[in-house]
N, CA and C of each residue as an Amber inpcrd file, in Angstrom:
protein
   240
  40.4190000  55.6990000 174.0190000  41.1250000  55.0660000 172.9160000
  40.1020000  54.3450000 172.0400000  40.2250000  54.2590000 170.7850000
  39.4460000  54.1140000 169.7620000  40.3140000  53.3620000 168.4780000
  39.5640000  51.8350000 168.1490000  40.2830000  51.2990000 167.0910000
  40.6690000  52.3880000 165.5520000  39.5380000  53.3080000 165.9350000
  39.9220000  54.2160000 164.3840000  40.6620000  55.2900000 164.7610000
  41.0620000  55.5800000 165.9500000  42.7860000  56.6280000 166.7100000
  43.7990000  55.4050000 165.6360000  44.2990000  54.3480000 165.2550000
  45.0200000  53.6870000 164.4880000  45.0720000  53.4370000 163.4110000
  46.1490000  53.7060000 162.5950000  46.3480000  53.1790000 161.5000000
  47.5740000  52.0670000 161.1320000  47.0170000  51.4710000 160.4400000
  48.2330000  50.5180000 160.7180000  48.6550000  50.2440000 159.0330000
  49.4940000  50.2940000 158.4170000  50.1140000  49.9550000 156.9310000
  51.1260000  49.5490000 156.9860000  50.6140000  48.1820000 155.6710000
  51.6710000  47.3370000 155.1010000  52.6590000  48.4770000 153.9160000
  53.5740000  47.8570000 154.2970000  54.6210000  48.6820000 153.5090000
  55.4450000  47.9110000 153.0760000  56.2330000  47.8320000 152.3750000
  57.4770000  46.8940000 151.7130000  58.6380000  47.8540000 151.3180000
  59.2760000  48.1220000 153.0310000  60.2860000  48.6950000 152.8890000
  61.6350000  48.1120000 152.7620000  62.7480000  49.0220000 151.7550000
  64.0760000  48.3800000 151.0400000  64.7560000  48.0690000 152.2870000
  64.6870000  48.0180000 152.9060000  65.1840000  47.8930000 154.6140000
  65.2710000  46.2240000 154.9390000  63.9860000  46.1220000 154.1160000
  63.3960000  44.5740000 154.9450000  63.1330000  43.3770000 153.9740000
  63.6000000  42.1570000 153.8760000  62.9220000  40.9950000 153.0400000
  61.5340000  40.9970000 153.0150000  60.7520000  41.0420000 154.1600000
  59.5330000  40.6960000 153.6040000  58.8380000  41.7340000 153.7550000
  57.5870000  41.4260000 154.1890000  55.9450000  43.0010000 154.1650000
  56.8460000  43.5060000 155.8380000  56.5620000  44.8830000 156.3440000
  56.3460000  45.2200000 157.3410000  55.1000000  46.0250000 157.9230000
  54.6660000  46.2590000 158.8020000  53.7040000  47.2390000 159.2050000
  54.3320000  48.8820000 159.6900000  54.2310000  49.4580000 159.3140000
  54.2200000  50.9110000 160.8080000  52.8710000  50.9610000 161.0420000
  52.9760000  51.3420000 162.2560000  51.4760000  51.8770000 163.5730000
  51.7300000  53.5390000 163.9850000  50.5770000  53.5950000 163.3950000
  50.3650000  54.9780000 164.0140000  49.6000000  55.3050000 164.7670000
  49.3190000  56.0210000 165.8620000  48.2490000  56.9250000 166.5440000
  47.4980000  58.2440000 166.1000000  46.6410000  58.7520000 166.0300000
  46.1280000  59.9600000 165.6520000  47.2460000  60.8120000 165.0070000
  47.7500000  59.7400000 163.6130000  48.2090000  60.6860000 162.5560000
  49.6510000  60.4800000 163.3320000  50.4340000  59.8480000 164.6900000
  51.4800000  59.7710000 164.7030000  52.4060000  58.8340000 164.6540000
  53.7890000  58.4360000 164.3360000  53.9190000  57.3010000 164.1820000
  54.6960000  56.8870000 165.5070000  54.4080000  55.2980000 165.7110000
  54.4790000  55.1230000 166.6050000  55.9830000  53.4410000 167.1910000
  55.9430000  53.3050000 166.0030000  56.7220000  51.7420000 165.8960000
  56.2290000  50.8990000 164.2640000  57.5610000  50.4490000 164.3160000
  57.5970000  49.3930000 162.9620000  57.3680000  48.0000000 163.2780000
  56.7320000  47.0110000 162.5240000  56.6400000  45.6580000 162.9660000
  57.0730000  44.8280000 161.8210000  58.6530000  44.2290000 162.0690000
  58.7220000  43.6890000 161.0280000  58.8750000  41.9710000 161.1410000
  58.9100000  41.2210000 160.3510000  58.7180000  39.5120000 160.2670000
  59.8760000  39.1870000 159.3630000  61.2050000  39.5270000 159.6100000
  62.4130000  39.4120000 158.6400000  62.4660000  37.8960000 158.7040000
  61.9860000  37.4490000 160.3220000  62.1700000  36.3430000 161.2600000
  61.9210000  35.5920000 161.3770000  60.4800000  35.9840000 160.3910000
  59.3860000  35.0890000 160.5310000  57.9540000  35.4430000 161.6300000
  56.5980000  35.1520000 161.2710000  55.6180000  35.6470000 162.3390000
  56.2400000  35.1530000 163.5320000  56.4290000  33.9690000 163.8610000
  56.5290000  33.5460000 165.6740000  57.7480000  34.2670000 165.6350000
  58.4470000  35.2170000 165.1400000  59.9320000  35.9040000 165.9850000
  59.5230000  37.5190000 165.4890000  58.3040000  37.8330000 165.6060000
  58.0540000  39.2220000 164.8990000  59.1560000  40.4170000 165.5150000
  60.0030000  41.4960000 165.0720000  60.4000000  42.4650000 165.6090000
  60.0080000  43.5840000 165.9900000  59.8720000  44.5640000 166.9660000
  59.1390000  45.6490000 166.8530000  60.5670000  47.2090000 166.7910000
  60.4890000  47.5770000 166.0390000  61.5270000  49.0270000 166.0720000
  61.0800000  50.5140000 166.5730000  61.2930000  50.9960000 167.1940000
  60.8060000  52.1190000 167.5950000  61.7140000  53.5140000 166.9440000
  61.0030000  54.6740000 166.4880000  61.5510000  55.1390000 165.9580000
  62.9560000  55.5870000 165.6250000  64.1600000  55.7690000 165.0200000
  65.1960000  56.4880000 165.2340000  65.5430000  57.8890000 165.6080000
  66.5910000  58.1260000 165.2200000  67.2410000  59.3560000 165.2780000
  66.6940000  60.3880000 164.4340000  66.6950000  60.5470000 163.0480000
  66.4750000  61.1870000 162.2030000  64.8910000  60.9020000 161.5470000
  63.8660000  61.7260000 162.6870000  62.4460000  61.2000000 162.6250000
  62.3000000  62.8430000 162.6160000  61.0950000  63.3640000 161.6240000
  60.4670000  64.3370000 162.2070000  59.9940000  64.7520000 163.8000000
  59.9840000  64.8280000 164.6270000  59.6880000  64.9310000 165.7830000
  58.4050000  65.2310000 165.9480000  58.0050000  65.7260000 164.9140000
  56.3480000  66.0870000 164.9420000  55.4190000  65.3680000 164.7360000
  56.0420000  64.3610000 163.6470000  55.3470000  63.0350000 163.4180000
  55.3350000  62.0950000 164.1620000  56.2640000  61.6970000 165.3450000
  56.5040000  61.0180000 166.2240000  56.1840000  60.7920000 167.7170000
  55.5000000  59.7740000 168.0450000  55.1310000  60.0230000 169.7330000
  56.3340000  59.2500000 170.3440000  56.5220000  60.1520000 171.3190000
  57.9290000  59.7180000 171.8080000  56.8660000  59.2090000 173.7420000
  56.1270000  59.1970000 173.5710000  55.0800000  59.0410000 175.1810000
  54.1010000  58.6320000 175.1540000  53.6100000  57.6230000 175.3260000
  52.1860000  56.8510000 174.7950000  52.0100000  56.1810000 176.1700000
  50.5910000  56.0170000 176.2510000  49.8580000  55.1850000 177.2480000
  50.5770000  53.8330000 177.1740000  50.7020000  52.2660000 177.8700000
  51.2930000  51.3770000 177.3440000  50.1310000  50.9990000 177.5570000
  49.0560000  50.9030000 177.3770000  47.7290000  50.1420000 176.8350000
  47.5340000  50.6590000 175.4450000  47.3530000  52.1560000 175.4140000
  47.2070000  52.6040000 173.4010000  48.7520000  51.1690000 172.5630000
  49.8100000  51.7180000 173.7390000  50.5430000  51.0350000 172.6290000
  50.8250000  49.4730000 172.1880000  50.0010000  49.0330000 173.1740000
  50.1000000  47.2230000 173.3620000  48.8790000  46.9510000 172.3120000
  47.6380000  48.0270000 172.5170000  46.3900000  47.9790000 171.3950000
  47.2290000  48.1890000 169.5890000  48.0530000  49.2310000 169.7200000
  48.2750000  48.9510000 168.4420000  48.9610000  48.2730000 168.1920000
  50.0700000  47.6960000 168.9330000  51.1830000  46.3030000 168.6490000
  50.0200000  45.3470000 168.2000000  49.2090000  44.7760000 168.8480000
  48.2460000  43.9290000 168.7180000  47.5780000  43.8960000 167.5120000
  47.1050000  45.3550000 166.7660000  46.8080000  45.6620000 165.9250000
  47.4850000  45.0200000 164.5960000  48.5060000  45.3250000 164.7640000
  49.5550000  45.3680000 163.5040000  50.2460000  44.2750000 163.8390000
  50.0380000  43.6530000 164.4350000  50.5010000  41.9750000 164.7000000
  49.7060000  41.0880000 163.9350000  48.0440000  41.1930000 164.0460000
  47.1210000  41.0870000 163.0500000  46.8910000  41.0820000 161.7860000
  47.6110000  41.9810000 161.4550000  47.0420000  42.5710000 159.7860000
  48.3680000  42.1980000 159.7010000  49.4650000  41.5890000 160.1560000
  51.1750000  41.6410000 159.5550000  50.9250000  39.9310000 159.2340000
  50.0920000  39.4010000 160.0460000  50.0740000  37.7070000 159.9510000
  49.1510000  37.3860000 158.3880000  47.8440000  38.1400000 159.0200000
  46.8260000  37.9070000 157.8290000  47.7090000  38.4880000 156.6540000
  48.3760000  39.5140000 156.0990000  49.4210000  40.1320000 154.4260000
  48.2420000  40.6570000 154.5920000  47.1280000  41.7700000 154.8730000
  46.3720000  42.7140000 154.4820000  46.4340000  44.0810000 154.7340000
């Protein structure tokens, strides 16, 4: 596992009051991180129903995926 296997982007989806993140893995996506709540109550969403399946890891290590929660917990506090 490798910090550059992640991408992590701010997005400002109509979904949400404020910035959110999605996390991806090598190009897949992996969970949303949003702060509707505020940082100390951050939410994490995991994909839905109506997801490409191809784009989506539905099976991840839970170390890759705690590295990118961590990730995008980061860059969701700092707004970068």
């Amino acid at each position: 596992m490798n910090e550059s296997d992640f991408e992590i982007l701010l997005v400002s989806a109509s979904d949400y009051e404020k910035l959110t993140v999605e996390i991806f893995y090598k190009g897949k996506f992996i969970a949303l991180l949003n702060q509707d709540e505020g940082v100390d109550n951050l939410k994490i969403e995991l994909s839905g129903e109506n997801v490409d399946e191809d784009m989506v890891l539905r099976k991840i290590d839970l170390d890759v995926f705690l590295t990118g929660v961590e990730l995008a917990k980061q860059k969701i506090i700092k707004g970068v």
